[in-house]
C-alpha positions in Angstrom: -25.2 10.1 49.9 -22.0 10.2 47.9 -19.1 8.0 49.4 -16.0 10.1 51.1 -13.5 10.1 53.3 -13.0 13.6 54.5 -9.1 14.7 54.4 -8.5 12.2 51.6 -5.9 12.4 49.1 -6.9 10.2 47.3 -10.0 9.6 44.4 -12.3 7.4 46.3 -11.9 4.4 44.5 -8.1 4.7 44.2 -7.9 4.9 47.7 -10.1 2.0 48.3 -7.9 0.3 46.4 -5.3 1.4 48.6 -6.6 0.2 51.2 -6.9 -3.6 50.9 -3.9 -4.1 52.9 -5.3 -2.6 56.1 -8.5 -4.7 56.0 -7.2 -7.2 58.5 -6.7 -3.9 60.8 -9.6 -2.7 60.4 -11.5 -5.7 61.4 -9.8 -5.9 64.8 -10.2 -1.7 65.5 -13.6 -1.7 64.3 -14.8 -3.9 67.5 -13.9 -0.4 69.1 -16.2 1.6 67.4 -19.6 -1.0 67.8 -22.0 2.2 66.5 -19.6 2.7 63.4 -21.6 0.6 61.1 -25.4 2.2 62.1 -24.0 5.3 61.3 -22.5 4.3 57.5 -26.0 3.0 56.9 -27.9 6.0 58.2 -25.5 8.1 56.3 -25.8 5.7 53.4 -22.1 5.2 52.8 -22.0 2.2 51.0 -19.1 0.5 53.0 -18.9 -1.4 55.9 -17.1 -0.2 59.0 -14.0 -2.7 58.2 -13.3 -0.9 54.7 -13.8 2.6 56.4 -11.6 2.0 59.2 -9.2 0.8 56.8 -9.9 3.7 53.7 -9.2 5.9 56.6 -6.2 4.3 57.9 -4.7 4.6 54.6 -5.9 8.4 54.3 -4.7 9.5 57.6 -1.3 7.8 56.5 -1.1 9.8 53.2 -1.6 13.2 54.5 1.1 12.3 57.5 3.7 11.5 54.9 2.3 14.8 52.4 2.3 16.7 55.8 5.7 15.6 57.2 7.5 16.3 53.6 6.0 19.9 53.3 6.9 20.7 56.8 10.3 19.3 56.5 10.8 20.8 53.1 9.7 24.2 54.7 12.2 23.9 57.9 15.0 23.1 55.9 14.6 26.0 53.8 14.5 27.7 56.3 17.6 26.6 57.9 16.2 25.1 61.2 17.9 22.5 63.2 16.8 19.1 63.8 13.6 19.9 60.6 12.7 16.4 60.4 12.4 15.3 63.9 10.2 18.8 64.5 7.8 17.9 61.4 7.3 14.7 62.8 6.0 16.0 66.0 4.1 18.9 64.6 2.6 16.6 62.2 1.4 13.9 64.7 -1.4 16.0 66.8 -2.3 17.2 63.4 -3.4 13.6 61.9 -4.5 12.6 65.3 -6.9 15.5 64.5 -8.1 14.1 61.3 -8.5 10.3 62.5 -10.7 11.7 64.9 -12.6 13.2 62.5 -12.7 10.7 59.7 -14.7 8.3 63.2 -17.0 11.1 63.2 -17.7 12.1 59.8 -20.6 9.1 59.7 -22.0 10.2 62.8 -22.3 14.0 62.0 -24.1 13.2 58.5 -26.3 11.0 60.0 -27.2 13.7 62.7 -27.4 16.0 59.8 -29.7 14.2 58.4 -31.8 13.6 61.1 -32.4 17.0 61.5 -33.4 17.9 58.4 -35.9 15.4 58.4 -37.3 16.4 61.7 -37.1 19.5 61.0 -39.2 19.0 57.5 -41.4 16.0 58.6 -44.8 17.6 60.1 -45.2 20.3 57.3 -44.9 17.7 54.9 -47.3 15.2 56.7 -49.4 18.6 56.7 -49.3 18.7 52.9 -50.0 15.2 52.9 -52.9 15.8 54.8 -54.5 18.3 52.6 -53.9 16.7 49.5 -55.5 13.2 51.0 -58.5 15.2 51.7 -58.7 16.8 48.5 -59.2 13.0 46.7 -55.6 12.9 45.3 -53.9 9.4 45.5 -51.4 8.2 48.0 -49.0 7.5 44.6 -49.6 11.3 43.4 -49.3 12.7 46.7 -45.7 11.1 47.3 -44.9 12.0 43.8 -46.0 15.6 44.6 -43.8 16.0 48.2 -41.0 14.1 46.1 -40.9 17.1 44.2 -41.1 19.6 47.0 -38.5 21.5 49.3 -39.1 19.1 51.9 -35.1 18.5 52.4 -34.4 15.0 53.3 -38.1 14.0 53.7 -38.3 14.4 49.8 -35.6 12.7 48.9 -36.7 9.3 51.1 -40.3 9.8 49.6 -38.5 9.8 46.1 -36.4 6.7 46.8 -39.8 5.2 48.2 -41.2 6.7 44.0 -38.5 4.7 42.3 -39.2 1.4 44.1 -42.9 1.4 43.8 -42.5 2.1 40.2 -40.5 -0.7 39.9 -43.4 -2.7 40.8 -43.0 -3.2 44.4 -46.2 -2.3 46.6 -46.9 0.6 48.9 -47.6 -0.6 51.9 -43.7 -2.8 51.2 -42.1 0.3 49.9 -43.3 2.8 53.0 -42.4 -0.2 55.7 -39.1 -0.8 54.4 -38.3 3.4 54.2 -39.5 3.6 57.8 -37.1 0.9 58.9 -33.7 2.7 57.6 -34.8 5.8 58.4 -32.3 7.1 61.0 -35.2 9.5 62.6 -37.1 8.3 65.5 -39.9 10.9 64.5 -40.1 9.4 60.6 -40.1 5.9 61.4 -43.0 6.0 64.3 -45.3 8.4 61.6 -44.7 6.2 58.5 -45.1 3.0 60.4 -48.8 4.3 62.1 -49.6 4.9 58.7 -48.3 1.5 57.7 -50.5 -0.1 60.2 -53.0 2.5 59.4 -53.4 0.8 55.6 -52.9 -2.9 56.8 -56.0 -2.4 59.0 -58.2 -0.9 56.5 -58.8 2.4 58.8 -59.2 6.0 57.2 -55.7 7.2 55.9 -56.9 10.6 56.6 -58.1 9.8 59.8 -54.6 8.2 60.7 -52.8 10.9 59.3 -54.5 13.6 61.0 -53.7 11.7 64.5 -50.1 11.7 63.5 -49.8 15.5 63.1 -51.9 16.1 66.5 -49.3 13.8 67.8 -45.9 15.7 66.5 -47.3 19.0 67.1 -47.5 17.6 70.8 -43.9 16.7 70.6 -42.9 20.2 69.4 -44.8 21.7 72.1 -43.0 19.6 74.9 -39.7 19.9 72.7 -40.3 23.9 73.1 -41.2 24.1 76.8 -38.4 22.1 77.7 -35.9 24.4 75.4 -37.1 27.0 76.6 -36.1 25.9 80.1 -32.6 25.2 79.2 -32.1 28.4 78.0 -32.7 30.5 81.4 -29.5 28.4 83.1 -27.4 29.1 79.4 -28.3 32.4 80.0 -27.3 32.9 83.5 -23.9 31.3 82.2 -24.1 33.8 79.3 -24.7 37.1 82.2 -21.9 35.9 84.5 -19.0 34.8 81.9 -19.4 37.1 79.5 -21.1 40.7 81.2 -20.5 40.3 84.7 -16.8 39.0 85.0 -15.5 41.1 82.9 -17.0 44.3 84.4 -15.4 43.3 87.5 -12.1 42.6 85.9 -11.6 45.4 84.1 -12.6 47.5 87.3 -10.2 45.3 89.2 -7.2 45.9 86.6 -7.8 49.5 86.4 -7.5 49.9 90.0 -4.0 47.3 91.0 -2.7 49.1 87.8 -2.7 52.3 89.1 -1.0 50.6 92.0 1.6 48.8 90.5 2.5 51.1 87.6 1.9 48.6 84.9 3.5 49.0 81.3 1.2 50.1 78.6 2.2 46.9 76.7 1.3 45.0 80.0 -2.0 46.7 79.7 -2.8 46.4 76.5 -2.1 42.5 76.5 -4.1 42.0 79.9 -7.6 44.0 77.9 -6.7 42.2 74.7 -6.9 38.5 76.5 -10.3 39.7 77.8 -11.4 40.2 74.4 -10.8 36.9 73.8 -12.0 35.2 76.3 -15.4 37.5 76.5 -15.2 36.5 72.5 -14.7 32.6 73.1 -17.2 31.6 75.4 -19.9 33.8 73.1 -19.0 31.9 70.7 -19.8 28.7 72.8 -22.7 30.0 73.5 -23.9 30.5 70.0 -22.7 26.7 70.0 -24.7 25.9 73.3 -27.8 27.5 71.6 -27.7 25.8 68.3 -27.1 22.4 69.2 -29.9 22.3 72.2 -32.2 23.9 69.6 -35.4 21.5 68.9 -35.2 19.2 66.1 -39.1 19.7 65.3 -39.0 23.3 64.8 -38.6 24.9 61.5 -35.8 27.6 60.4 
């Protein structure tokens, strides 16, 4: 994972440097934010959540300053009173905005990459599984899944290539990549096949009991999706079909009564546009982030 801070000004390692002097600051906010430092590690942003806090404290500084001269810059040009006082307090929601994010950022690519994994992990034990039981090694078969458009799965089995080739063994290299692993699904298949080798059973045997086991998973991950979906849409039916039937029946009828403008009119139908259009597209939201982490695009 490269290292960023999102809505940085600032090169990376410039404003790392820039950042030194908010170090003691970040060490008394980042007891705040206790999960801060499991989500740099999952997200494999080398820093600890001291510098980050402080790299982002120093960003979020930045682009209030670059913000507040623009803004002020703009309103003066524009001949409006009071410009810098207005910047200001247009400005400060705006980096509240982006601190907010910056906390998150480690969180969402970690969540990002759990999903791919999940989402890649039991047709790539699968493959695993055929290539085991065609004779081919467990070296060639990482190698081959390495190489493969296995998302986030292939890129841990290629980290786990470049340590064993450097001379450290398997069994060490698999137990270790299972450990860091930020999915709940990767770490519980890797280590039964872990325990598998230490025990001397049948890889093949273990591996095959793995898949049976997350194609379970995906079935109960399915069933259970697929009942929160009849509430979501019952949500869907009312908000966005039903309601505004009954509205725009409702607004015909009082306007006929009341003689409303046609700009009246037009704004009331326009702002149930809207709303019809924003709670769709929380919907779409609702449906996408519920959506199993198992299942495959």
């Amino acid at each position: 994972m490269k290292n960023k801070i999102p809505f940085s000004l600032l090169p990376f390692n410039l404003l790392r440097r820039a950042s030194q002097k908010f170090l003691g600051l970040g060490s008394k906010l980042k007891r705040f934010f206790p999960m801060l430092q499991l989500y740099l590690e999952q997200s494999e942003i080398n820093l600890n959540s001291q510098e980050y806090i402080a790299m982002s404290i120093t960003a979020s500084l930045m682009s209030f300053v670059f913000l507040n001269l623009v803004l002020s810059t703009l309103l003066f040009v524009a001949d409006v009173d009071k410009a810098v006082l207005i910047s200001i307090i247009t400005s400060i929601p705006i980096i509240l905005f982006i601190i907010f994010q910056q906390v998150l950022y480690p969180k969402v690519v970690a969540g990002k990459k759990i999903k791919s994994i999940d989402k890649n992990l039991l047709p790539a034990l699968q493959d695993m599984s055929v290539q085991l039981n065609s004779g081919i090694t467990l070296f060639n078969i990482l190698v081959s899944l390495s190489s493969k458009n296995y998302g986030e799965v292939s890129k841990e089995f290629d980290k786990a290539i470049k340590k064993i080739n450097a001379g450290v063994p398997h069994i060490e290299v698999l137990d270790e990549m299972a450990s860091k692993n930020p999915s709940i699904y990767f770490r519980r298949a890797i280590w039964q096949l872990v325990n598998g080798m230490k025990t001397g059973s049948d890889t093949g045997i273990v591996l095959d009991e793995i898949i049976s086991s997350l194609s379970e998973e995906q079935l109960i991950q399915v069933q259970k999706y697929g009942g929160q979906l009849n509430p979501l849409a019952m949500f869907y039916m009312l908000i966005t079909v039903i309601l505004p039937s009954l509205g725009i029946t409702f607004l015909i009828i009082i306007s006929s009564f009341i003689s409303a403008s046609e700009l009246l009119t037009k704004a009331i139908f326009w702002g149930l546009y809207l709303f019809v259009l924003f709670f769709q597209i929380i919907f779409l939201g609702l449906i996408k982030t519920k959506r199993p982490t198992l299942l495959e695009r």
